[in-house]
C-alpha positions as CSV (number, residue, x, y, z in Angstrom):
1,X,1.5,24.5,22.4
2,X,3.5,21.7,21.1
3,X,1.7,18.5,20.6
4,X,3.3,15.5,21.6
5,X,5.9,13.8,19.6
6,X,4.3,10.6,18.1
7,X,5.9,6.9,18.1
8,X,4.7,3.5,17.4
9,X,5.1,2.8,21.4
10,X,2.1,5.6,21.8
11,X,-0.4,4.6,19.4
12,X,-2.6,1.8,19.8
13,X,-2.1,-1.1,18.1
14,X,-5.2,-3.4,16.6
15,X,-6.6,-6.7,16.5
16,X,-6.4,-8.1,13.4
17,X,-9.0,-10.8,13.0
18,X,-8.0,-14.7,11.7
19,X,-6.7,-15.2,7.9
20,X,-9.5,-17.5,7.6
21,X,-11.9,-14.8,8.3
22,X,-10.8,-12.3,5.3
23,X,-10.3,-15.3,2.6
24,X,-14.2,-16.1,3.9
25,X,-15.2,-12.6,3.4
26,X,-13.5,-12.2,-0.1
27,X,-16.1,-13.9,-1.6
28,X,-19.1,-11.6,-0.3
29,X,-20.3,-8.8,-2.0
30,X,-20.6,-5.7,-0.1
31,X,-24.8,-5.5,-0.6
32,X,-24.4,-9.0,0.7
33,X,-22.7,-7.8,4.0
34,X,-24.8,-4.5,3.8
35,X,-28.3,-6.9,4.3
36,X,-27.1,-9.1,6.7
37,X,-25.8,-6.3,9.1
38,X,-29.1,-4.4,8.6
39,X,-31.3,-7.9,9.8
40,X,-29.1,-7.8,12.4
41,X,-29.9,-4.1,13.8
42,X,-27.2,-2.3,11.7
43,X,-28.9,0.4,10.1
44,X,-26.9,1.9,7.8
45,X,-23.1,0.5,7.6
46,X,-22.5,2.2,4.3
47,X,-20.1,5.0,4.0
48,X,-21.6,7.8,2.1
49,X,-19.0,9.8,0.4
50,X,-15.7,8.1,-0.8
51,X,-16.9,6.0,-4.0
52,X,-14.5,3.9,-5.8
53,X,-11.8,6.0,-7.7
54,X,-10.6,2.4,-9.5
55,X,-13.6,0.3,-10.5
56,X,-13.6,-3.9,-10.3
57,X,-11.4,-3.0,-7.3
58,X,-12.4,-5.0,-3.8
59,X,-10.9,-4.9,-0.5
60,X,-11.5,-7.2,2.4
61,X,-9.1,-6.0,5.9
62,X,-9.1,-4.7,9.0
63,X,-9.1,-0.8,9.6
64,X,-5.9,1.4,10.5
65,X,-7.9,5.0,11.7
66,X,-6.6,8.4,11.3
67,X,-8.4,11.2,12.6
68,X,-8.4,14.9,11.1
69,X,-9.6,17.7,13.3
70,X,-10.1,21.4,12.4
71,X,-7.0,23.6,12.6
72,X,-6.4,26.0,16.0
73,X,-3.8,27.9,16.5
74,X,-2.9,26.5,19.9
75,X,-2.9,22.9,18.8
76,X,-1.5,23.1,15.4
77,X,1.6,25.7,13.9
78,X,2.7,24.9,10.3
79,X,6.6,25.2,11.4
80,X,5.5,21.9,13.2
81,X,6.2,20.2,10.0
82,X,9.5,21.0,9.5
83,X,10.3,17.6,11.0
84,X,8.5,15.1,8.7
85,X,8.2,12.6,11.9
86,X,5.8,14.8,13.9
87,X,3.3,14.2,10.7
88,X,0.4,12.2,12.2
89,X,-0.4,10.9,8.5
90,X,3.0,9.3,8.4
91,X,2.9,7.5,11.2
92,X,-0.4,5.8,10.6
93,X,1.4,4.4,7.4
94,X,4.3,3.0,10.0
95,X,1.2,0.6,11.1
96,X,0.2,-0.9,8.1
97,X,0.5,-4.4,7.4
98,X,0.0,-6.8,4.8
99,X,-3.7,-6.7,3.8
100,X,-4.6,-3.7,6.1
101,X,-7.1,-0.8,4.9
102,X,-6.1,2.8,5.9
103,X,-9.7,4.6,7.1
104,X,-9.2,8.6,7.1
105,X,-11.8,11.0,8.9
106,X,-10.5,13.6,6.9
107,X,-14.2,15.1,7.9
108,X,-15.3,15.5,4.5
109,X,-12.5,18.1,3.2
110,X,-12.2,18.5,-0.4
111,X,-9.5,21.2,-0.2
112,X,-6.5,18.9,1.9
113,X,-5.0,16.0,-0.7
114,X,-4.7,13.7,2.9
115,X,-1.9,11.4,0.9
116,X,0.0,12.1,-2.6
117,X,2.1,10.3,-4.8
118,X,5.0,9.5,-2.4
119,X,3.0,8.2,0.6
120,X,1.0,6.0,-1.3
121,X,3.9,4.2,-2.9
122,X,5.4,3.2,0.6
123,X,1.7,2.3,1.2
124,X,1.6,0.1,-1.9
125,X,5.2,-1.2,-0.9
126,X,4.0,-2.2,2.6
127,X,0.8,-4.5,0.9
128,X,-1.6,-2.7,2.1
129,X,-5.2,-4.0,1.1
130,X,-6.8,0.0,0.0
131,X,-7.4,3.1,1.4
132,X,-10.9,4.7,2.6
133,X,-10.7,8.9,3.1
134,X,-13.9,11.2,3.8
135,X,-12.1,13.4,1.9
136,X,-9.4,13.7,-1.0
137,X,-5.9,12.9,-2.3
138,X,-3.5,14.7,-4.5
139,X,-1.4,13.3,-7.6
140,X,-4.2,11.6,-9.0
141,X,-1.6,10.9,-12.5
142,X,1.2,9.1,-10.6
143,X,-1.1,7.6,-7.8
144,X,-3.3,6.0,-10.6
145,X,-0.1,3.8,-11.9
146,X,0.0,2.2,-8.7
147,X,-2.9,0.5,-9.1
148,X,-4.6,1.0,-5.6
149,X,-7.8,0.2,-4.2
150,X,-9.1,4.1,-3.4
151,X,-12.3,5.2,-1.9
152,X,-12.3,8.9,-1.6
153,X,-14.3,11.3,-2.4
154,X,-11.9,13.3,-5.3
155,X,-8.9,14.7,-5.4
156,X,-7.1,18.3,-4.9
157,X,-3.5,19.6,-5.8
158,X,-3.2,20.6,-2.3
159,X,-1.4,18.8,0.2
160,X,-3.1,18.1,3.3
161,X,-2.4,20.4,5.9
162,X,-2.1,23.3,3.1
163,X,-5.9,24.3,4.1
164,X,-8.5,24.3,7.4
165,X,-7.8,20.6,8.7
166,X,-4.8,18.9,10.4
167,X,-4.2,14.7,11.5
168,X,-4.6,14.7,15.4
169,X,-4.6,11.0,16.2
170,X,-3.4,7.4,15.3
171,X,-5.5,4.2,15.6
172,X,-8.9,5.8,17.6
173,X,-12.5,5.5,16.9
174,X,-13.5,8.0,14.0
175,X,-16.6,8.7,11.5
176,X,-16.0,8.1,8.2
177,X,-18.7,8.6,5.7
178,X,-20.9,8.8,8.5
179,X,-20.4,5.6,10.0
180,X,-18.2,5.1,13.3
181,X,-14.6,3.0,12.8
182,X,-13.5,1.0,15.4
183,X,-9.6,0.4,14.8
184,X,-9.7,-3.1,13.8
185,X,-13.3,-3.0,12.0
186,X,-13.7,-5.2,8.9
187,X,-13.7,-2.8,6.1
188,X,-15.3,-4.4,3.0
189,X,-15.7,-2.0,0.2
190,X,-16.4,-2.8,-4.1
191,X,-18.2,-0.8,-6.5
192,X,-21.3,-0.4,-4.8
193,X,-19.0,1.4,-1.5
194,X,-18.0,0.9,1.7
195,X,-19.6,-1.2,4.4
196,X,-18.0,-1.3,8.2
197,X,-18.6,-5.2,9.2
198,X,-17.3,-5.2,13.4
199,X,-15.4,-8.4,13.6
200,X,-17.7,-9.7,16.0
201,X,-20.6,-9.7,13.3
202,X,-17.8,-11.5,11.1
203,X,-19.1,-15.4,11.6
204,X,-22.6,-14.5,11.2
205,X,-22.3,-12.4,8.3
206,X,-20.2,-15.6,6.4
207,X,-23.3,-17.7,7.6
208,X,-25.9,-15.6,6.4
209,X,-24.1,-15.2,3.2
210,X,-23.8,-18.9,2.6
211,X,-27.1,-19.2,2.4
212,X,-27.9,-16.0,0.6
213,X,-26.3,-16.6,-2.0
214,X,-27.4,-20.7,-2.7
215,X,-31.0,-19.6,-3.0
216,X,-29.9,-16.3,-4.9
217,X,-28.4,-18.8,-7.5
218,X,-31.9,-20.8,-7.6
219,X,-34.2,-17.8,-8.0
220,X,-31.9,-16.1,-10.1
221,X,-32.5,-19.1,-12.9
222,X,-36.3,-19.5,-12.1
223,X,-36.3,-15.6,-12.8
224,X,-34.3,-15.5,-15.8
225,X,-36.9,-18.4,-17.0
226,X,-39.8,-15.8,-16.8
227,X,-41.2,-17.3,-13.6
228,X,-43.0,-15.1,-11.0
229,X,-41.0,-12.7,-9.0
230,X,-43.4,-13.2,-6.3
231,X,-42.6,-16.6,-5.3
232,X,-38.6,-16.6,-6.5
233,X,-37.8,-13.3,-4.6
234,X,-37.5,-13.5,-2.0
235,X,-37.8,-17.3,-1.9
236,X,-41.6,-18.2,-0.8
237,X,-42.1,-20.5,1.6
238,X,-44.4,-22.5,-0.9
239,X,-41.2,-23.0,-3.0
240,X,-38.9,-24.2,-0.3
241,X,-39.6,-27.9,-1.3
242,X,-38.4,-27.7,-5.2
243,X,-35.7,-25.5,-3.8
244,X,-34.5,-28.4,-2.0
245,X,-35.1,-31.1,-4.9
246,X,-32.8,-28.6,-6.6
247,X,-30.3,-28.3,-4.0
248,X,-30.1,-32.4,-3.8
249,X,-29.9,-32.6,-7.6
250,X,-26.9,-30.3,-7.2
251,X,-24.9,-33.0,-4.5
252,X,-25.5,-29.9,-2.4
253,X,-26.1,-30.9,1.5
254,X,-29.9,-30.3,2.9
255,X,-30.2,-27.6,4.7
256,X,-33.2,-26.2,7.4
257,X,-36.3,-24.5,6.1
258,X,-35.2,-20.3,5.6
């Protein structure tokens, strides 16, 4: 059975959320975003699995989703890919736009390299923020000169149908790491990992952050000063008072009690 030939008309575009938004974000750790997602219901927004493969790297962008399934014999036939354009992994490449993070549900493979040298060079040409794979590349020499943000979970010399999983779809909800991509998710990933911030949690997440990181800055030089970790973090409600004689020393604006 012959799968149907893929175009950009067929597969879904997404909604890429305000420039304003990202810059905002850029400045937010992803522990930071991890925190403020969890308050908020969130559980676990952390991808476990792909770990950064180029540290001091960060990434702030929207998500581009491609989905791996296992191979059948019915739905997938190796002389398939004698015509590079019916390659699902190609064509989610064709999406990518300045500042956009490619998010692979390669299920957690580590036999199928799911991009090599070549792919990832159009990728890098196209300005693409980084790329997130449950799962492994290939060319790990040449890929490394291109200076990418990666978050994988290794690499293989095989290419990536070569073994048990195929691409089956374009821009669809997937699980990556465990947690479920939306196409158009914020993906936020540093050293510490990936996080999955939904755009609608965007605003409040910048919010939350904002003030995080203000008393952060406070307790962080009471602690280094040997004061008591009990009253400096988290900030005590006793201590709210001197933490606003600091802020006004600072020109910073009052703000309401925590």
């Amino acid at each position: 059975m012959s799968r149907k030939f893929p175009t950009n008309e067929n597969i879904p575009s997404i909604e890429r959320p305000a420039k304003h938004i990202i810059d905002a974000l850029k400045d937010i750790g992803t522990a930071t975003v991890a925190g403020s997602l969890g308050h908020a219901g969130f559980r676990n927004p952390h991808m476990l699995g792909p770990v950064t493969q180029n540290p001091g790297k960060s990434i702030v962008g929207p998500a581009l989703t491609l989905q791996f399934l296992p191979q059948r014999p019915d739905l997938f036939q190796e002389g398939e890919y004698a015509d590079p354009e019916t390659q699902l992994h190609r064509h989610v490449l064709y999406q990518v736009e300045e500042g956009d993070v490619v998010v692979v549900d390669a299920r957690g493979d580590m036999t199928s390299g799911v991009f090599g040298d070549m792919m990832s060079t159009y990728f890098r040409g196209r300005k693409g923020a980084g790329i997130v794979i449950d799962g492994v590349m290939r060319d790990k020499p040449n890929v490394d000169k291109l200076d990418l943000g990666l978050w994988l979970r290794g690499w293989t010399p095989n290419y990536h149908v070569q073994t048990g999983i195929f691409p089956a779809a374009v821009n669809v909800p997937v699980s990556c790491g465990g947690v479920t991509v939306i196409p158009g998710d914020i993906i936020m990933a540093d050293d510490d990992g990936v996080v999955v911030l939904p755009q609608s949690m965007a605003e409040k997440v910048i919010e939350d952050s904002k003030k995080h990181a203000e008393w952060e800055v406070y307790s962080r030089e009471k602690l280094m000063a040997g004061e008591s970790l009990r009253r400096y973090y988290p900030l005590h409600p006793d201590a709210e008072e001197e933490y606003q004689a600091w802020r006004k020393a600072r020109g910073l604006a009052p703000m309401p009690s925590r």
